[in-house]
C-alpha positions as CSV (number, residue, x, y, z in Angstrom):
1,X,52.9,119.1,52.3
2,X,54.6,115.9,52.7
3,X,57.0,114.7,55.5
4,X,60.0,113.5,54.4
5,X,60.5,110.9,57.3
6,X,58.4,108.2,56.8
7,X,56.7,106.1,59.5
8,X,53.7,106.9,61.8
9,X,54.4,110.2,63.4
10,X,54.8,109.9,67.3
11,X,52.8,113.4,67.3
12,X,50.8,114.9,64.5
13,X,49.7,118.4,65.9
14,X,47.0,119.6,62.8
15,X,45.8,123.4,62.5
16,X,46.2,124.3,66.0
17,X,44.7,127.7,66.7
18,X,44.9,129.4,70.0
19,X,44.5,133.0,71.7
20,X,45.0,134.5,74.4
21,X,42.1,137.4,75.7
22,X,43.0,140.7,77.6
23,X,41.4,143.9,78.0
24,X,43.0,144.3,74.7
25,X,41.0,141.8,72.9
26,X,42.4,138.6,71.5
27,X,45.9,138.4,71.0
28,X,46.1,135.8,68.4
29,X,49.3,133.8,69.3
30,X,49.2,130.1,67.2
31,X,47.0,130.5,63.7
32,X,46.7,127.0,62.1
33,X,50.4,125.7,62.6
34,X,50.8,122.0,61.7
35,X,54.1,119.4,62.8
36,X,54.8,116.0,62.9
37,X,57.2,114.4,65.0
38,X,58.9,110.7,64.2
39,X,59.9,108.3,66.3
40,X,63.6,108.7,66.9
41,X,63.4,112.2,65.5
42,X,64.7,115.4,66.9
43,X,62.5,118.6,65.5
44,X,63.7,122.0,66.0
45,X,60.9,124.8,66.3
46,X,62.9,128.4,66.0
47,X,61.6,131.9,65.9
48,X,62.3,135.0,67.4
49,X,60.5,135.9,70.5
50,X,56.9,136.4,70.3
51,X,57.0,134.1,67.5
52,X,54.8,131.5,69.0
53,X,56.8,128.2,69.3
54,X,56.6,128.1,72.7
55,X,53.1,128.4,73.3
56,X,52.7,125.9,70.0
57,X,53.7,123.3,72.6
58,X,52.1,124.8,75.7
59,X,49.2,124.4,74.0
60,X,49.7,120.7,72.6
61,X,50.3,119.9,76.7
62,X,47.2,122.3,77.8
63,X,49.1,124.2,80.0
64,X,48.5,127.7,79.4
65,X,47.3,130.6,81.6
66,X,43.9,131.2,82.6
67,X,43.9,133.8,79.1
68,X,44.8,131.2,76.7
69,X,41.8,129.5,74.8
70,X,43.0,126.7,72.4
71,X,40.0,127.4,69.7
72,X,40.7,124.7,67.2
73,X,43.1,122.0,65.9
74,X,44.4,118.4,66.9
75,X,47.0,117.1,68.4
76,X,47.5,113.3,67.8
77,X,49.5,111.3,70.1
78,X,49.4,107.6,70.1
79,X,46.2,107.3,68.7
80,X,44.7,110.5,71.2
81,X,44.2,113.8,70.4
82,X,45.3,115.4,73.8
83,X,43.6,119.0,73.2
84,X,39.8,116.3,73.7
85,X,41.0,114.4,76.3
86,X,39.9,115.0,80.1
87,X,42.1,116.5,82.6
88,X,42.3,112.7,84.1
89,X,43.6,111.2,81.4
90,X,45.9,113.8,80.4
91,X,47.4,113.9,83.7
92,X,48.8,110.6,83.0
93,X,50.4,111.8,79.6
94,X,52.4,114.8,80.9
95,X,55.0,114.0,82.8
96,X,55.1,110.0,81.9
97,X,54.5,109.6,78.2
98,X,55.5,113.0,77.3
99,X,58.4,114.6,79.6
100,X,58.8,118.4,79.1
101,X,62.1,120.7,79.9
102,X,61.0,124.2,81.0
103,X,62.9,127.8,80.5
104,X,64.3,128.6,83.7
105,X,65.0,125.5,86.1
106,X,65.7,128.2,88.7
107,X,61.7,128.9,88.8
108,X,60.5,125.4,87.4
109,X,62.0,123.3,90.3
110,X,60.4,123.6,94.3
111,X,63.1,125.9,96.5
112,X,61.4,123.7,99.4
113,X,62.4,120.4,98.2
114,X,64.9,118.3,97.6
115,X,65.9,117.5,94.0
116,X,66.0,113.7,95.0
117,X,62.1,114.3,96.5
118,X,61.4,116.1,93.2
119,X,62.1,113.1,91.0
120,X,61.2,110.9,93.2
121,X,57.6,111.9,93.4
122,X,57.3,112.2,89.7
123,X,58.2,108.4,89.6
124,X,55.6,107.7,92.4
125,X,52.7,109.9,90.7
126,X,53.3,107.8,87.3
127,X,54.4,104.2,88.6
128,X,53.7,101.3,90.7
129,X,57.1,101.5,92.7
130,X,58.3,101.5,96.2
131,X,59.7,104.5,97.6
132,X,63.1,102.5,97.3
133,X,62.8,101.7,93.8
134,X,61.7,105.3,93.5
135,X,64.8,106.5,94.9
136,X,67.3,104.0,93.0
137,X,65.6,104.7,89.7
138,X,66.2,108.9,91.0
139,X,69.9,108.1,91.8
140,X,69.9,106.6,88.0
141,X,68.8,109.2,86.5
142,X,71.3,111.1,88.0
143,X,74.1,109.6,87.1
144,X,72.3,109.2,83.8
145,X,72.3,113.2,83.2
146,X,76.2,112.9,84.5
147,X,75.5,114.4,87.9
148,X,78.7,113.6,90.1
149,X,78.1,111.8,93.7
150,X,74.6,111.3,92.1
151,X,73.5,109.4,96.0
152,X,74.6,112.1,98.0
153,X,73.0,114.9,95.3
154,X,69.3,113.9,96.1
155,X,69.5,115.6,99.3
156,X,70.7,118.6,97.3
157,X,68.1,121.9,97.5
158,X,67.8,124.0,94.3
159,X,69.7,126.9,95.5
160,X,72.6,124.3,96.1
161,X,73.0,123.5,92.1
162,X,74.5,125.3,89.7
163,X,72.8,126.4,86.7
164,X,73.7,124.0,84.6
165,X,73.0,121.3,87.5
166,X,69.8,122.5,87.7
167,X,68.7,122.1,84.2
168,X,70.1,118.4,84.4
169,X,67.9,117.8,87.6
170,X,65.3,119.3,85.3
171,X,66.1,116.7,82.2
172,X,66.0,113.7,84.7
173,X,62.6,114.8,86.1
174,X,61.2,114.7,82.3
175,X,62.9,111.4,81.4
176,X,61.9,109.7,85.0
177,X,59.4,107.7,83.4
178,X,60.9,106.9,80.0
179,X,58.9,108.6,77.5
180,X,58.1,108.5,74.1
181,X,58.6,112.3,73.6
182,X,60.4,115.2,75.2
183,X,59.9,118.5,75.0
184,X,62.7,120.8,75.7
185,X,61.9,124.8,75.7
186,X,64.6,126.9,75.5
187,X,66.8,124.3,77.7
188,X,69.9,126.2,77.2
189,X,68.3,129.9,78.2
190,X,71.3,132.1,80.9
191,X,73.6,129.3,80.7
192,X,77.1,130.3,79.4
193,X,78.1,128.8,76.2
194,X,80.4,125.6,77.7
195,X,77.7,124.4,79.7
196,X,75.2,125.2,76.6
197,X,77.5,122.7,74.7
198,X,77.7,120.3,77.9
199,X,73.7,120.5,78.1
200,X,73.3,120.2,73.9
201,X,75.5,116.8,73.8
202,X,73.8,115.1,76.9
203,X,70.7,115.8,75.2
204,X,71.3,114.3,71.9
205,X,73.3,111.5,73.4
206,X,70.3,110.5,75.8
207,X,67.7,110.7,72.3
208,X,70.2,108.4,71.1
209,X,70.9,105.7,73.6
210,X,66.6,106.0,74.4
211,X,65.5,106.7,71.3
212,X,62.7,108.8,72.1
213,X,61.7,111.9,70.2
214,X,62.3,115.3,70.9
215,X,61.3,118.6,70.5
216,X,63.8,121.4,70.9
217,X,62.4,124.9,71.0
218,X,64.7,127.5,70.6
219,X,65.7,131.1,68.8
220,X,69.4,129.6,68.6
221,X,70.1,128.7,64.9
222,X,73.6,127.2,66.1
223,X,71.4,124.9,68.8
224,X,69.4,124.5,66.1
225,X,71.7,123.8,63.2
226,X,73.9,120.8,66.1
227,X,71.3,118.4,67.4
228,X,68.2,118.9,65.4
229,X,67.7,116.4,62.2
230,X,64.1,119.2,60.8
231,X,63.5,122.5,61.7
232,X,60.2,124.0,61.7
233,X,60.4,128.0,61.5
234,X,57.9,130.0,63.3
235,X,56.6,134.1,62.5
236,X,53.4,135.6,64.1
237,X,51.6,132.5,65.1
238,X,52.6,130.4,62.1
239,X,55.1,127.9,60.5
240,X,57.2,130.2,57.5
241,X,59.5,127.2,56.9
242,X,60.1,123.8,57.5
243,X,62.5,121.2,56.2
244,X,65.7,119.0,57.2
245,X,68.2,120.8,58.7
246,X,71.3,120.4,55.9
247,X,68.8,121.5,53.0
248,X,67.3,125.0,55.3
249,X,70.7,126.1,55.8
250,X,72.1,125.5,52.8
251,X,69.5,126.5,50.3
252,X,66.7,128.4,52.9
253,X,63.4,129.4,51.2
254,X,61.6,132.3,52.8
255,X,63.2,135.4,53.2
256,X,62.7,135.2,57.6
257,X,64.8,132.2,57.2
258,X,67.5,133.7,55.1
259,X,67.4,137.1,57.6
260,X,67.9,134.6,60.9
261,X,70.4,133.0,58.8
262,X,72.5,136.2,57.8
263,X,71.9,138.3,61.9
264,X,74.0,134.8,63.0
265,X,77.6,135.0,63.4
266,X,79.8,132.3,61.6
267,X,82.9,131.6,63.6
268,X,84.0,130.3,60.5
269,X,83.9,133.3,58.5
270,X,88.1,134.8,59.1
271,X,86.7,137.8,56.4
272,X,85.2,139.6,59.6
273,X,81.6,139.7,58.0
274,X,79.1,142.4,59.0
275,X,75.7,141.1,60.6
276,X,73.0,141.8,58.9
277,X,70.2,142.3,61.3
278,X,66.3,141.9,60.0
279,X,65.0,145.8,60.0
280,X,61.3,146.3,61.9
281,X,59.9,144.8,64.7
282,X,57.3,141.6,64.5
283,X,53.5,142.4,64.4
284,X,51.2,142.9,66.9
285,X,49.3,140.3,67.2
286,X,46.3,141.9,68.6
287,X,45.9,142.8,64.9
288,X,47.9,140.3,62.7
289,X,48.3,141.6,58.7
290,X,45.8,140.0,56.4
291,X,48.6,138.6,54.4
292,X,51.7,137.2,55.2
293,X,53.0,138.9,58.6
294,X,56.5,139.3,57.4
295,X,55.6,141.5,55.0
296,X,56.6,144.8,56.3
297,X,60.0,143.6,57.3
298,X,60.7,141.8,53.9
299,X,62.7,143.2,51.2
300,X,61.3,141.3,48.3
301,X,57.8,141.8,49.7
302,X,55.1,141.9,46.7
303,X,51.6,143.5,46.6
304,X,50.1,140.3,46.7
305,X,51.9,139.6,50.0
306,X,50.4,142.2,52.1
307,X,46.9,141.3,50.3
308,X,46.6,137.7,51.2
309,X,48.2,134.9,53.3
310,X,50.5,132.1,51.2
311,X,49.9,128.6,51.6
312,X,53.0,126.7,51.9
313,X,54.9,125.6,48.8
314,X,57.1,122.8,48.6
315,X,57.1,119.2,49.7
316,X,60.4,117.9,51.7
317,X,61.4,121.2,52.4
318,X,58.6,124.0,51.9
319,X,58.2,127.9,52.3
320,X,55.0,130.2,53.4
321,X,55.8,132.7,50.8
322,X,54.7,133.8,47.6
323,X,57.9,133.9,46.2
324,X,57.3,130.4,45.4
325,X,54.2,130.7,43.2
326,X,55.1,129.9,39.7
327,X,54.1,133.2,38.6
328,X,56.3,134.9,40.9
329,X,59.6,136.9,40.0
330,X,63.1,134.9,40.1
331,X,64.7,136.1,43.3
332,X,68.7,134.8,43.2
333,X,68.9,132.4,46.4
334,X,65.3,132.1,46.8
335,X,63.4,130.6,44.0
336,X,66.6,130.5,42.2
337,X,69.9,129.2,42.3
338,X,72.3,132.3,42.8
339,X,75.3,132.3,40.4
C-alpha cells in the first residue's frame, strides 16, 4: 500500500510481530502491523483497548515487560532498525532522538524528585551541558509547555502539580533534547475535557513551531479527528484501516471504523441521535480467529471472512476487509457510495 505523503519516512516500522507468554500460552498482541511516519507528520493510531497500539510502540522503543518477545519485524529510524540495535545504542535514541509521553504522569514521573531535577537529568544523560545550562534549558522548557512561574516550578514535587501540570512536566521531559519524533500515549487519559483541549493545542502548536513528528495514540476519535493529519486504526494486533484523517471520517472503509465512528457522540447533531454501540467483545488473543478478528462482531461479515485473513485493499486510504475484493457484494457506504 502506498503512502500518500511523500518523502523519506522519519520511521518506517515493517511487519512487527510481538507476544507476550503466560501460563496461558502466548498472547499474541501485534501480528505484522506496518506504519510510516513523515517528517512534520502527526499519525493517529486508535483502537479500542486491547487493540494493540500501545504496545505497537512499546515495542518499536523495546520497552516491554519481562513477558513480551518482539518475534519479527523492523523498525527503521534514521537509517537504524531499533528492534537490532544494542541496549547501548538504543539508550541514546529513547529519550533524545525519540521523546515518548506516557499514560499516567502521576506514576511516570519520580514522587522523590523534583520536576526541575527530572528534566534536568534527562538533559545531562543526553548532552554535553553544564548543570546551569541544564537548568536554563529546564526553565525553557517550561515556559515552553506554558507552565506559569516556570523558575520557581522546578523546585515543584509531583504531588504539587495538578493533573494537567503534570502531563506538561511530562511533555517537556520528552521534548528536552529536541527530537525528531514524539510519541504521545494516551496523553490526555483522567484529565477533564478543558485541560484535554489545553493539552491537545499545546501539542499540535509545539509539532508546529518544531516541526517534529508525532505519534498520538489514543481510543478518542475526537483527539483523533483535531490534531492528527492520518490515522492508522488498530483490531486484535493489527492495522484494519488507515488513511488521512478528512477521507476516514468522511468516507470510512471497514466496518470497525464505521462502528467507532457511529458509538461517538456528535455535538453537532441537535436531532438527539441514538449511539450505536459495536455489539461483542474483542477476541481473545490467546487464540486469535484464523480470519479477520472482527468477524464475530461485524454485521456484513461473509463466510470468507471467518475463513481467512484480508490483505489490505486500497492505496491512499486502504481497508483490511474483504468487502473490498472485487468480487465482493456492494455494501451502501462501504464499497459504495450510499444514495
Amino acid at each position: 500500500m502506498t503512502q500518500s505523503t511523500s518523502g523519506t519516512p522519519v520511521l518506517s516500522v515493517r511487519d512487527l510481530t510481538t507476544s507476550f507468554f503466560s501460563q496461558r500460552g502466548e498472547v499474541q498482541a501485534v501480528r505484522g502491523v506496518s506504519f510510516d511516519v513523515h517528517p512534520g507528520e502527526i499519525l493517529g493510531i486508535v483502537g479500542e483497548s486491547g487493540s494493540g497500539k500501545s504496545i505497537t510502540c512499546m515495542s518499536v522503543l523495546r520497552l516491554l515487560k519481562a513477558t513480551g518477545r518482539i518475534k519479527a519485524g523492523s523498525a527503521n529510524f534514521d537509517g537504524q532498525d531499533l528492534l537490532a540495535l544494542d541496549e547501548a545504542d538504543l539508550s541514546d535514541i529513547r529519550g533524545n532522538k525519540i521523546g515518548m509521553i506516557f499514560q499516567d504522569p502521576m506514576t511516570s514521573l519520580n514522587p522523590t524528585l523534583s520536576v526541575g531535577e527530572q528534566v534536568i537529568e534527562t538533559i545531562l544523560r543526553h548532552r554535553k551541558a553544564t548543570r546551569a545550562e541544564a537548568r536554563a534549558r529546564a526553565i525553557e522548557l517550561f515556559e515552553l509547555v506554558r507552565i506559569p512561574s516556570a523558575a520557581d516550578r522546578l523546585k515543584s514535587y509531583p504531588h504539587e502539580f495538578s493533573g494537567g501540570m503534570r502531563q506538561r512536566v511530562m511533555i517537556a521531559i520528552a521534548l528536552a533534547c529536541d527530537p525528531r519524533l514524539l510519541i504521545a500515549d494516551e496523553p490526555t487519559t483522567a484529565l477533564d475535557v478543558t485541560i484535554q483541549r489545553q493539552i491537545l493545542g499545546l501539542l499540535r502548536d509545539l509539532q508546529a513551531r518544531l516541526g517534529m513528528a508525532v505519534i498520538l495514540i489514543t481510543h478518542d476519535l475526537g483527539v483523533i479527528a483535531e490534531v492528527t493529519d492520518r490515522i492508522v486504526v488498530m483490531y486484535g494486533g493489527l492495522v484494519m484501516e488507515t488513511g488521512p484523517v478528512r477521507e476516514l471520517f468522511a468516507h470510512p472503509m471497514h466496518p470497525y471504523t464505521r462502528g467507532l465512528l457511529a458509538s461517538v457522540p456528535d455535538l453537532r447533531d441537535d436531532t438527539h441521535r441514538r449511539l450505536t454501540p459495536i455489539p461483542g467483545s474483542p477476541p481473545d488473543m490467546a487464540h486469535p480467529p484464523a480470519g479477520c478478528p472482527f468477524t464475530a462482531r461485524c454485521p456484513h461479515a461473509m463466510r470468507q471472512c471467518a475463513a481467512e485473513l484480508p490483505p489490505i485493499f486500497g492505496h491512499s486510504q486502504g481497508a483490511r476487509c474483504w468487502l473490498h475484493h472485487p468480487d465482493a457484494p456492494r455494501i451502501a457506504g462501504i464499497n459504495e457510495v450510499a444514495a
